[in-house]
C-alpha positions in Angstrom: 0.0 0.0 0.0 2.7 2.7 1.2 4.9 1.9 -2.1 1.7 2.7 -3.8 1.2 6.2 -2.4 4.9 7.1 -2.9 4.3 6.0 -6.2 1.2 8.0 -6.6 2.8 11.2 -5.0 6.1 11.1 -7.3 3.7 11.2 -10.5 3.2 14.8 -12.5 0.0 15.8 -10.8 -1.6 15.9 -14.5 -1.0 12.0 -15.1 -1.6 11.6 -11.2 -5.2 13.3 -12.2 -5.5 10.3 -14.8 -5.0 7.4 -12.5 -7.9 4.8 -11.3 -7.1 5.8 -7.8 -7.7 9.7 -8.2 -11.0 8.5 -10.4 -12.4 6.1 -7.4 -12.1 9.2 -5.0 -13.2 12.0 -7.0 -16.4 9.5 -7.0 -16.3 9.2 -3.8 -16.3 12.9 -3.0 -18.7 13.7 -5.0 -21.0 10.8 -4.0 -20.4 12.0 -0.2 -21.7 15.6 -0.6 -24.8 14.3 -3.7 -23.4 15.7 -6.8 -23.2 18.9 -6.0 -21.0 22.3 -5.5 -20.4 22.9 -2.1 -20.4 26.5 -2.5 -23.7 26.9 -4.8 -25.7 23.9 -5.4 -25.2 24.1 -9.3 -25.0 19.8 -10.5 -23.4 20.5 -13.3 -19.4 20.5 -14.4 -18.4 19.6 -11.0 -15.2 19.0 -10.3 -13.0 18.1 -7.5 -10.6 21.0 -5.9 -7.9 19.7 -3.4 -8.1 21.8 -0.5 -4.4 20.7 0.9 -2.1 19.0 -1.6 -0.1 17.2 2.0 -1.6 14.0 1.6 -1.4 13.9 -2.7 -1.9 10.4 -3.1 -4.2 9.3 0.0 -6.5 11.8 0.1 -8.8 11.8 3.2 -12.6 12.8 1.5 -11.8 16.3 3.9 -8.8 17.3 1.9 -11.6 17.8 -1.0 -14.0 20.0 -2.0 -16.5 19.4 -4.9 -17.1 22.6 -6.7 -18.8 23.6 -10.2 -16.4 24.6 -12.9 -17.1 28.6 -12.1 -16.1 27.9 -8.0 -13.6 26.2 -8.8 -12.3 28.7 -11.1 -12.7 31.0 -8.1 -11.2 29.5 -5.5 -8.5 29.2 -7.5 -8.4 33.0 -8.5 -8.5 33.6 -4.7 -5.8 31.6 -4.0 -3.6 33.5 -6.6 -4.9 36.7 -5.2 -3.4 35.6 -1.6 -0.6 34.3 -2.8 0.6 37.4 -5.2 -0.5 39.5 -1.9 -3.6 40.5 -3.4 -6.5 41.6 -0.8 -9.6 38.6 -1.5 -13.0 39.8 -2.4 -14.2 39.6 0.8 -11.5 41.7 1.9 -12.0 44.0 -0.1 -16.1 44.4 0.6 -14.9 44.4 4.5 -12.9 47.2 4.1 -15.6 49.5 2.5 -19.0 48.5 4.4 -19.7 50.4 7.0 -22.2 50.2 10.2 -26.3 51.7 9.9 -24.1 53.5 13.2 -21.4 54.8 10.9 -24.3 55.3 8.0 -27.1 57.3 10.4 -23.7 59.6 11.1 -23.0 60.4 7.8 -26.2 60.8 6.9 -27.1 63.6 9.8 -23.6 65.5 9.2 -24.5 65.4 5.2 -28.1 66.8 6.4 -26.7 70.0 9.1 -26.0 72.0 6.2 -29.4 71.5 4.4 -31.5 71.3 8.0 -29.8 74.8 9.0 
């Protein structure tokens, strides 16, 4: 078993994708969550993302994620984002929503000039 997994991690990750154990726990995956994205729903072009690349080879079902072909594109345009230094989407909208607090003060400091 353990040659076979050294085996399995020393492939190209492309012919690694083609092997009959990848296939048997892609299935697995995507039997475990019922053929759909994780993120949206969508049970179509789903594919399987690898959350964690440590255990390339043998997989626990948690190192996956099933994802349509949009989600997994991305996750993976997230990913680059982080890893170029980029701030993520959801940085991004953090950084410019504000409180109804901080919204109600605006508002009244936008209004003194017009109320006065």
């Amino acid at each position: 078993m353990w040659e076979e997994v050294d085996y399995l991690k020393k492939l190209p990750y492309g012919l690694y994708l083609c092997s009959q154990w990848w296939g048997c726990v892609r299935r697995a995956k995507i039997r475990e969550v019922g053929h759909k994205c994780e993120k949206c729903g969508f049970k179509h072009e789903i594919e399987v993302h690898h959350k964690t690349y440590e255990r390339l080879g043998d997989e626990r079902l948690s190192d996956l994620e099933v994802l349509c072909a949009r989600c997994h594109n991305d996750e993976h345009v997230e990913l680059l984002k982080v890893k170029i230094g980029q701030p993520s989407e959801r940085e991004i909208l953090r950084s410019i929503m504000i409180t109804e607090d901080d919204y109600k003060k605006r508002f009244l400091s936008s209004m003194e000039g017009v109320m006065s």
